[in-house]
LUMVEX-838802 format. One record per residue: residue number from 1; x, y, z of N, C-alpha, C, O in turn; residue in three letters. Coordinates in Angstrom, 2 decimals. Layout:
REC   vomi        nu        nv        nw       cau       cav       caw        cu        cv        cw        ou        ov        ow   tilum
REC    NUM         X         Y         Z         X         Y         Z         X         Y         Z         X         Y         Z     ALA
...
This chain:
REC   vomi        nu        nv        nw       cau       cav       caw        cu        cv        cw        ou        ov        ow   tilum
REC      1    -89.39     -3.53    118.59    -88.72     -4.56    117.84    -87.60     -3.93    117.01    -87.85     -2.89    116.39     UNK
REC      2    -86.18     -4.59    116.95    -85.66     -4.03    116.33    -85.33     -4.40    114.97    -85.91     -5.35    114.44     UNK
REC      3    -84.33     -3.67    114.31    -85.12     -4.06    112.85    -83.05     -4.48    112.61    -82.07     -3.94    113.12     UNK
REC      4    -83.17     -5.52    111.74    -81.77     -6.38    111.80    -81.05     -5.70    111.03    -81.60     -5.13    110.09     UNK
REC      5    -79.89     -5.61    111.18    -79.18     -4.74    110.20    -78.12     -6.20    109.38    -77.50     -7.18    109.80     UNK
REC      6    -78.42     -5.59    108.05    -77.70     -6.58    106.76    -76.52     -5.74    106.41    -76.21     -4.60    106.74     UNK
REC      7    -75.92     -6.66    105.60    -74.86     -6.31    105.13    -75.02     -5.11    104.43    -74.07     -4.34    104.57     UNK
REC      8    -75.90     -4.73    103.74    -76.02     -3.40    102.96    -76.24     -2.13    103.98    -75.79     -0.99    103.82     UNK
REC      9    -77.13     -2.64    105.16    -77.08     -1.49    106.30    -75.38     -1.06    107.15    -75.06     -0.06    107.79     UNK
REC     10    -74.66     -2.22    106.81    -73.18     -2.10    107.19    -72.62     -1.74    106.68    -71.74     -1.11    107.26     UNK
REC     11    -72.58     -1.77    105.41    -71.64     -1.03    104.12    -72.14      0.16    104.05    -71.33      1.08    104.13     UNK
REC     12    -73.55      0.49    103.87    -74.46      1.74    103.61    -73.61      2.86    104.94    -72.78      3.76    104.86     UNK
REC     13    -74.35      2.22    106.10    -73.41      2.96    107.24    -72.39      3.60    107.42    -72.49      4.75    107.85     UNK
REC     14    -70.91      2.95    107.10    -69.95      3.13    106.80    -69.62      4.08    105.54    -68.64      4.81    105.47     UNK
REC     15    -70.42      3.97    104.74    -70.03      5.01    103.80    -70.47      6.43    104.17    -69.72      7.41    104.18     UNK
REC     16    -72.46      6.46    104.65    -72.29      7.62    105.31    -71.33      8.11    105.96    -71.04      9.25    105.61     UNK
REC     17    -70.58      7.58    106.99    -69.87      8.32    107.97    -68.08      8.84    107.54    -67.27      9.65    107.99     UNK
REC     18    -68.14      7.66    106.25    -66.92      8.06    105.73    -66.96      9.62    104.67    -66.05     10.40    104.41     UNK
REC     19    -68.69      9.63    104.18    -68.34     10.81    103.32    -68.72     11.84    103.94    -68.67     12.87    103.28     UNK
REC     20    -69.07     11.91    104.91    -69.42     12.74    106.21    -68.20     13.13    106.76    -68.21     14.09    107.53     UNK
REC     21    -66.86     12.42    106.45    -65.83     12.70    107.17    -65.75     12.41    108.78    -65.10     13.21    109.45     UNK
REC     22    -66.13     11.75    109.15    -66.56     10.99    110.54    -66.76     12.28    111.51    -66.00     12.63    112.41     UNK
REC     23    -67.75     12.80    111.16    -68.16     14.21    111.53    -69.40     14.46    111.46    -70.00     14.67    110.40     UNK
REC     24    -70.13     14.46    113.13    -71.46     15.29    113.16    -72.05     16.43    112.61    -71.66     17.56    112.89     UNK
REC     25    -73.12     16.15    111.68    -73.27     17.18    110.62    -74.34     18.48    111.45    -75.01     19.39    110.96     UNK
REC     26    -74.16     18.11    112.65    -75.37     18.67    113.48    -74.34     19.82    114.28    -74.29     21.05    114.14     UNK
REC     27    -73.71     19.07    115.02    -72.74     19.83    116.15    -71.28     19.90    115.64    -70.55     20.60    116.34     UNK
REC     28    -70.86     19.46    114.84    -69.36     19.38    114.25    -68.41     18.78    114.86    -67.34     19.39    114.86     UNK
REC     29    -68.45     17.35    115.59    -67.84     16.97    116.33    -67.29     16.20    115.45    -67.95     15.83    114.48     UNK
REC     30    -65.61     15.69    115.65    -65.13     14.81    114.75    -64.73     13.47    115.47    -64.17     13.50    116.57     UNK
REC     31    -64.98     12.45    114.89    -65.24     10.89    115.62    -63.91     10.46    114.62    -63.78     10.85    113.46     UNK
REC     32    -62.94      9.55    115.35    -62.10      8.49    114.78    -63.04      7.79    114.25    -64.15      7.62    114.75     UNK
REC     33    -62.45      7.12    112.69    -62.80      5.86    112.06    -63.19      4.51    113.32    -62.55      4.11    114.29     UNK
REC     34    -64.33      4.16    112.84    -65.05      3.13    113.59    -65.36      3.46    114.87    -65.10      2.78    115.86     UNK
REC     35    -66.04      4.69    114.83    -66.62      5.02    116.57    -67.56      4.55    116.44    -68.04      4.28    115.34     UNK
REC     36    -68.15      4.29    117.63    -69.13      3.99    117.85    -70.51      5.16    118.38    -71.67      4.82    118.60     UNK
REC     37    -70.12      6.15    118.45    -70.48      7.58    119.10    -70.83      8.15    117.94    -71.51      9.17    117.97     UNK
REC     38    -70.38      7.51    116.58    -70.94      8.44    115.64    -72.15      6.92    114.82    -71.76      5.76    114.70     UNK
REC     39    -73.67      7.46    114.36    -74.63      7.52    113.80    -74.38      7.53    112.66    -73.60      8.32    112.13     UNK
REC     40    -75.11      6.49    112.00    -75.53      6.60    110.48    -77.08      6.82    110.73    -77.76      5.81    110.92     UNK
REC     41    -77.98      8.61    110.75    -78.85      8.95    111.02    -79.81      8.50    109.38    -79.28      8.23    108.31     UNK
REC     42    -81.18      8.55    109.65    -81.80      8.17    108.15    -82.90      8.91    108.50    -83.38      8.93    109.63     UNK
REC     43    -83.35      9.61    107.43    -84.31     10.67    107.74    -85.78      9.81    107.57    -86.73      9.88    108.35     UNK
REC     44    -85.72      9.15    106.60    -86.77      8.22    106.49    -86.75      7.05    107.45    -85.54      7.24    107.52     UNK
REC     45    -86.95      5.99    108.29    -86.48      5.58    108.75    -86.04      3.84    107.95    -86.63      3.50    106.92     UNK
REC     46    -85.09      3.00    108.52    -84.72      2.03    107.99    -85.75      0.92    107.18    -85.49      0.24    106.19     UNK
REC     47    -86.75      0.96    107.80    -87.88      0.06    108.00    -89.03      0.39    106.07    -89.88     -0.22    105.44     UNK
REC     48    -88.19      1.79    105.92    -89.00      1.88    104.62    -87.24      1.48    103.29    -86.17      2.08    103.19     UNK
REC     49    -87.70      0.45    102.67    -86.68     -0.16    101.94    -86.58      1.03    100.28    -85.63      1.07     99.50     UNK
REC     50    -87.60      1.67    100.20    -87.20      2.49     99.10    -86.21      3.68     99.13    -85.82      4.24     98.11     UNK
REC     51    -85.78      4.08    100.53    -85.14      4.80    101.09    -83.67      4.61    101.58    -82.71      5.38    101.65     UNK
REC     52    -83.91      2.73    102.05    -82.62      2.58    103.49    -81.10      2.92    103.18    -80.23      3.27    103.98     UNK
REC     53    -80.99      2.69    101.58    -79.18      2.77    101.32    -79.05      4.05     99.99    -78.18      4.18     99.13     UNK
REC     54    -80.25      4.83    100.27    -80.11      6.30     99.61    -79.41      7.29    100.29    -79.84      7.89    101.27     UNK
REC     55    -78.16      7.49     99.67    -77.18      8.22    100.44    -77.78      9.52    100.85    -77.25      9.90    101.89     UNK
REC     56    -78.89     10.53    100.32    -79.29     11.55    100.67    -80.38     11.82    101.74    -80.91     12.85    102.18     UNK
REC     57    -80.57      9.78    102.11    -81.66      9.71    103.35    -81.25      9.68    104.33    -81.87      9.54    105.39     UNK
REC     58    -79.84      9.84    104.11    -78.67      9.61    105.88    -77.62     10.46    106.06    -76.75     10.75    105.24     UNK
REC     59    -77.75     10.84    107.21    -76.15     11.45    107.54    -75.48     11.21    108.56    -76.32     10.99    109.44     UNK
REC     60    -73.92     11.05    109.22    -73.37     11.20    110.47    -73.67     12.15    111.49    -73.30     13.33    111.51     UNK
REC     61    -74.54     11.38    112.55    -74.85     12.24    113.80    -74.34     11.28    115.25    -74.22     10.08    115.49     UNK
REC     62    -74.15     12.42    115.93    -73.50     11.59    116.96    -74.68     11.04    117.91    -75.84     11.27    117.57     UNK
REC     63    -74.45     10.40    118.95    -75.21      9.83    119.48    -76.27     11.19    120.25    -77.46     11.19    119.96     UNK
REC     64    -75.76     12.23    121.17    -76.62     13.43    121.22    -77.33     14.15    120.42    -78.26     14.65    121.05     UNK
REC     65    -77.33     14.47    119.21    -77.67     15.11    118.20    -78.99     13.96    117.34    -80.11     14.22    116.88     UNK
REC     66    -78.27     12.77    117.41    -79.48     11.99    116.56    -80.59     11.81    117.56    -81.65     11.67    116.95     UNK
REC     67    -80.75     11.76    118.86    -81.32     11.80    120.22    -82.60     12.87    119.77    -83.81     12.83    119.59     UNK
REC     68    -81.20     14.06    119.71    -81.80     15.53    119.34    -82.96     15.79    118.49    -84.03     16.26    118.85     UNK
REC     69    -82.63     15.43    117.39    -83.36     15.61    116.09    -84.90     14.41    116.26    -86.07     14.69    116.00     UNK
REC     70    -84.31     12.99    116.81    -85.29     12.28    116.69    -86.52     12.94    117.82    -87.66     12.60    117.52     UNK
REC     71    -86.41     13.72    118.88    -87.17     14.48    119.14    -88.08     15.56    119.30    -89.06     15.86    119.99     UNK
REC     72    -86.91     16.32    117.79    -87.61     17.46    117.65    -87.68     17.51    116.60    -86.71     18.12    116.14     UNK
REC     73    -88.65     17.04    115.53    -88.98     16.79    114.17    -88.62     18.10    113.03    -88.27     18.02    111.85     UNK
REC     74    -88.88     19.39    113.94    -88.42     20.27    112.91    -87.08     20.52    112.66    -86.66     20.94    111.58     UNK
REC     75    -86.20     20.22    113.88    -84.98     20.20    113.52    -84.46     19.32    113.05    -83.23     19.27    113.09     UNK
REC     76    -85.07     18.48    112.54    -84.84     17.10    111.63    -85.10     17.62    110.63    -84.07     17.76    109.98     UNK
REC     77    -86.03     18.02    110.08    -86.36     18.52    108.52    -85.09     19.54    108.15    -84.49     19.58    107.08     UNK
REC     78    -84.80     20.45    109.47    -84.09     21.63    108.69    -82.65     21.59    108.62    -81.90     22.30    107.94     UNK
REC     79    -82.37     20.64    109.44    -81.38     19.66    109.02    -80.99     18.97    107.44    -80.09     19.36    106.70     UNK
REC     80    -81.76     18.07    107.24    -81.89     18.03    106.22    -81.83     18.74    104.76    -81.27     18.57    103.68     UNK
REC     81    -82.83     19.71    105.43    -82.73     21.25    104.22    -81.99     21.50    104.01    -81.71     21.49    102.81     UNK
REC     82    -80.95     21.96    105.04    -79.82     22.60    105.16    -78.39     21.64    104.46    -77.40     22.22    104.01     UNK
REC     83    -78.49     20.31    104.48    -77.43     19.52    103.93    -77.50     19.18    102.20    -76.71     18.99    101.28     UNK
REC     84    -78.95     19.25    102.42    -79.21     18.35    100.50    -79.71     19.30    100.01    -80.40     19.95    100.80     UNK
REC     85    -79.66     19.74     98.82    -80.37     20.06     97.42    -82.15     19.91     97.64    -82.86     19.02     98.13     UNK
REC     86    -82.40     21.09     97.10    -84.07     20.54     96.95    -84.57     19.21     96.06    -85.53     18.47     96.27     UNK
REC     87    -83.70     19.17     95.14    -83.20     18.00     94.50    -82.87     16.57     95.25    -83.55     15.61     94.90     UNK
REC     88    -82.36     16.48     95.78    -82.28     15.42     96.43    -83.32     15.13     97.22    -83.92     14.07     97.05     UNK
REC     89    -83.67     15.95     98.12    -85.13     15.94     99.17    -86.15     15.45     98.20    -86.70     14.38     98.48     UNK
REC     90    -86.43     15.98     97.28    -87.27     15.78     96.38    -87.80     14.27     96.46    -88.70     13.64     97.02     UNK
REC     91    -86.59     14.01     95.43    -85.79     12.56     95.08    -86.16     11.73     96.24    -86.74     10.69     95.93     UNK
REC     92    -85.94     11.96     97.76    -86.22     10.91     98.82    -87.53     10.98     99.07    -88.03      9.89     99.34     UNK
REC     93    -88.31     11.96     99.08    -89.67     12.25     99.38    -90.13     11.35     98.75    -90.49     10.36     99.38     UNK
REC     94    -90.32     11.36     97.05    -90.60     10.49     96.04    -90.60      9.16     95.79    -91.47      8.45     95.28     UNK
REC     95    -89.06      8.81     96.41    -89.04      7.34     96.77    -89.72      6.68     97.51    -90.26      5.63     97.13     UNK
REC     96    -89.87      7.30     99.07    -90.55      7.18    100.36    -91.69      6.92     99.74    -91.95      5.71     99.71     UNK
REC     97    -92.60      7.70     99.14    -93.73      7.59     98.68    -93.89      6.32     98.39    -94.80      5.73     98.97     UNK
REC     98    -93.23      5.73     97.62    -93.33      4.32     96.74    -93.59      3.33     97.69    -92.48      2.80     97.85     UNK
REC     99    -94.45      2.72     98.47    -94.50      1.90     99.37    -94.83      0.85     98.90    -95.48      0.08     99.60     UNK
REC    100    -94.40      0.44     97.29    -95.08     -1.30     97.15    -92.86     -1.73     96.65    -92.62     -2.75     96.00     UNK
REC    101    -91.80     -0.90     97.04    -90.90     -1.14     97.11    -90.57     -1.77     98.09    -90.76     -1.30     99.21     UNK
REC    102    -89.91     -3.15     97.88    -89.60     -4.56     99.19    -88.10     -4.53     98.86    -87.37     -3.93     98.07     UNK
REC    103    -87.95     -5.68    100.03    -86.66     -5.57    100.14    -85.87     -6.11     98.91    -84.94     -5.42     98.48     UNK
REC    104    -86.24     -7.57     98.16    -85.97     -8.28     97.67    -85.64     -7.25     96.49    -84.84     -7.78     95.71     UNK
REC    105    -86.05     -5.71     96.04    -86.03     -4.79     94.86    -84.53     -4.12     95.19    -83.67     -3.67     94.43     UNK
REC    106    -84.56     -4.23     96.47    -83.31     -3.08     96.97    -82.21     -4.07     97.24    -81.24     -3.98     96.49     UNK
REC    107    -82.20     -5.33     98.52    -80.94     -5.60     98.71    -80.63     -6.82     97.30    -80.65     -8.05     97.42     UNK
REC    108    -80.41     -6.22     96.33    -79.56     -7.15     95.79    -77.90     -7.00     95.83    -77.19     -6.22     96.45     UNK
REC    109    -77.59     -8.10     94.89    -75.70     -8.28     95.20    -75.30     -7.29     94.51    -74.23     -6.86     94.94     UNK
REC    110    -75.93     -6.44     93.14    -75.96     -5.95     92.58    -75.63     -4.14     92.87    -74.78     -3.35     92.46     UNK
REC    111    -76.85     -4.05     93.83    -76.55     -2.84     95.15    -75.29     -2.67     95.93    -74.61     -1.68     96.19     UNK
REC    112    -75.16     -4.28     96.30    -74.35     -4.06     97.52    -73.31     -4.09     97.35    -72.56     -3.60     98.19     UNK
REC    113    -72.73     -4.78     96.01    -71.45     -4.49     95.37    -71.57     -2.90     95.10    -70.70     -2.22     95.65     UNK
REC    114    -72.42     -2.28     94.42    -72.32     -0.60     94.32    -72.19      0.65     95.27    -71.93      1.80     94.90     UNK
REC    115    -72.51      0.06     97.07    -72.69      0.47     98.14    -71.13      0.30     98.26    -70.34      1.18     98.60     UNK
REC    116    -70.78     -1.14     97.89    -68.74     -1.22     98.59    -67.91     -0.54     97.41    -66.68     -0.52     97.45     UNK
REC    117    -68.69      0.07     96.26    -67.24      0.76     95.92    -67.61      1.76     96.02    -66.69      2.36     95.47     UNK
REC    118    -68.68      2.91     96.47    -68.84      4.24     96.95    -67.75      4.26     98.15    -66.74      4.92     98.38     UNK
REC    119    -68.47      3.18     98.84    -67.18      3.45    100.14    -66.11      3.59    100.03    -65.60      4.67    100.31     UNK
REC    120    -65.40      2.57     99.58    -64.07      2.38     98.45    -63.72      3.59     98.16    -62.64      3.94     98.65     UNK
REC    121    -64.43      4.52     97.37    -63.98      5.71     96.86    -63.99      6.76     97.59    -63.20      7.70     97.51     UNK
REC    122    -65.28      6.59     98.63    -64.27      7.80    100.25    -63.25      7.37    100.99    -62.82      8.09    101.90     UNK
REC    123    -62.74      6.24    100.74    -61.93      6.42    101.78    -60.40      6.14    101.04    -59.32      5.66    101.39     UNK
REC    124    -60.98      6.74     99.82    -59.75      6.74     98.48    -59.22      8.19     98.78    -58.05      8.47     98.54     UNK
REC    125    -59.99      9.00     99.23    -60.18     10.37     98.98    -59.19     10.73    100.52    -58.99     11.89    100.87     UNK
Protein backbone atom coordinates (compact mmCIF):
# COMPACT_ATOMS: atom_id res chain seq x y z
CA UNK A 1 0.00 0.00 0.00
CA UNK A 2 1.24 3.14 -0.74
CA UNK A 3 1.42 5.81 1.54
CA UNK A 4 -0.07 9.38 -0.10
CA UNK A 5 2.14 12.03 -0.33
CA UNK A 6 0.76 15.70 1.09
CA UNK A 7 1.69 18.80 0.55
CA UNK A 8 4.32 18.83 3.31
CA UNK A 9 5.87 15.52 1.70
CA UNK A 10 6.13 17.92 -1.55
CA UNK A 11 7.59 20.85 -0.07
CA UNK A 12 9.67 18.60 2.47
CA UNK A 13 11.00 16.79 -0.79
CA UNK A 14 11.95 19.59 -2.65
CA UNK A 15 13.84 21.13 -0.09
CA UNK A 16 15.84 18.01 0.55
CA UNK A 17 16.99 17.93 -2.93
CA UNK A 18 17.46 21.61 -3.15
CA UNK A 19 19.88 21.62 -0.07
CA UNK A 20 21.45 18.58 -1.32
CA UNK A 21 22.18 20.61 -4.35
CA UNK A 22 20.27 18.19 -6.65
CA UNK A 23 23.03 15.77 -5.97
CA UNK A 24 23.31 12.08 -4.96
CA UNK A 25 24.81 12.06 -1.63
CA UNK A 26 25.72 8.38 -2.26
CA UNK A 27 27.38 8.36 -5.83
CA UNK A 28 27.74 12.17 -6.60
CA UNK A 29 25.68 12.37 -9.46
CA UNK A 30 24.22 15.79 -10.27
CA UNK A 31 20.35 15.88 -11.36
CA UNK A 32 18.73 19.17 -13.04
CA UNK A 33 16.07 20.92 -10.86
CA UNK A 34 12.88 18.77 -10.93
CA UNK A 35 14.30 15.32 -11.95
CA UNK A 36 12.70 12.83 -11.44
CA UNK A 37 15.87 10.36 -11.07
CA UNK A 38 16.69 12.11 -8.04
CA UNK A 39 15.01 10.77 -4.41
CA UNK A 40 14.00 12.44 -1.43
CA UNK A 41 15.53 9.21 0.58
CA UNK A 42 14.19 9.06 4.55
CA UNK A 43 16.07 7.02 6.78
CA UNK A 44 13.17 6.48 8.99
CA UNK A 45 10.60 5.71 6.75
CA UNK A 46 7.55 8.15 5.75
CA UNK A 47 4.93 6.18 7.52
CA UNK A 48 6.53 7.23 11.02
CA UNK A 49 5.13 11.05 11.31
CA UNK A 50 7.66 12.03 14.14
CA UNK A 51 10.33 11.83 11.61
CA UNK A 52 8.67 12.52 7.89
CA UNK A 53 9.67 16.43 7.36
CA UNK A 54 12.95 16.21 9.70
CA UNK A 55 15.45 17.48 7.45
CA UNK A 56 18.22 15.16 9.04
CA UNK A 57 15.83 12.01 8.29
CA UNK A 58 16.34 12.57 4.45
CA UNK A 59 18.66 13.00 1.81
CA UNK A 60 18.96 13.19 -2.22
CA UNK A 61 19.56 9.74 -3.66
CA UNK A 62 19.16 8.79 -7.01
CA UNK A 63 17.00 6.21 -8.04
CA UNK A 64 20.15 3.38 -8.00
CA UNK A 65 21.62 4.27 -4.83
CA UNK A 66 18.22 4.58 -2.83
CA UNK A 67 17.54 0.88 -4.45
CA UNK A 68 21.09 0.41 -2.99
CA UNK A 69 20.90 1.37 0.48
CA UNK A 70 17.20 0.16 0.83
CA UNK A 71 18.87 -3.22 0.46
CA UNK A 72 21.71 -3.12 2.25
CA UNK A 73 20.84 -1.73 5.68
CA UNK A 74 24.38 -1.14 6.72
CA UNK A 75 25.07 1.00 4.05
CA UNK A 76 22.13 2.91 4.99
CA UNK A 77 23.25 3.55 8.51
CA UNK A 78 26.78 4.54 7.32
CA UNK A 79 25.45 6.68 5.09
CA UNK A 80 23.82 8.43 7.33
CA UNK A 81 26.82 8.52 9.78
CA UNK A 82 28.76 9.81 7.39
CA UNK A 83 26.32 12.93 6.40
CA UNK A 84 24.87 14.07 9.99
CA UNK A 85 26.35 14.91 13.29
CA UNK A 86 26.01 12.41 16.06
CA UNK A 87 23.79 15.12 17.04
CA UNK A 88 21.43 15.01 14.66
CA UNK A 89 21.23 11.03 14.48
CA UNK A 90 20.67 11.30 17.94
CA UNK A 91 17.89 13.83 17.56
CA UNK A 92 16.09 11.39 14.80
CA UNK A 93 16.62 8.24 16.75
CA UNK A 94 14.77 10.06 19.65
CA UNK A 95 12.03 11.31 17.70
CA UNK A 96 11.46 7.88 15.92
CA UNK A 97 11.19 6.56 19.28
CA UNK A 98 8.14 8.73 20.08
CA UNK A 99 5.46 6.60 18.53
CA UNK A 100 2.26 8.21 20.17
CA UNK A 101 3.35 11.28 17.55
CA UNK A 102 0.26 11.51 14.70
CA UNK A 103 -0.09 13.24 11.97
CA UNK A 104 -2.52 15.86 13.06
CA UNK A 105 0.93 17.00 15.67
CA UNK A 106 3.15 17.31 12.55
CA UNK A 107 1.19 18.38 9.39
CA UNK A 108 0.05 21.59 10.53
CA UNK A 109 -0.17 25.03 8.36
CA UNK A 110 2.10 26.11 10.81
CA UNK A 111 4.94 23.43 9.63
CA UNK A 112 4.18 23.72 6.28
CA UNK A 113 4.47 27.34 6.00
CA UNK A 114 8.08 26.67 7.85
CA UNK A 115 8.96 23.71 5.32
CA UNK A 116 8.18 26.62 2.24
CA UNK A 117 10.50 29.11 3.56
CA UNK A 118 13.52 26.62 4.25
CA UNK A 119 13.04 25.91 0.66
CA UNK A 120 12.73 29.49 -0.18
CA UNK A 121 16.03 29.98 1.39
CA UNK A 122 17.93 27.17 -0.72
CA UNK A 123 17.06 28.15 -3.55
CA UNK A 124 17.94 31.84 -2.41
CA UNK A 125 21.37 30.53 -2.05
Amino acid sequence: MAIKRTKWDIVFSDYIRNRDNWTCQKCGKKYHEKSAGLHCSHFYGRRSWATRIEPANAMALCYGCHLHVGSFPMDHVNLWEKKFTKKETDKINKLHNQSLVKKKDIATEENYEKLRRMLNDTKAI
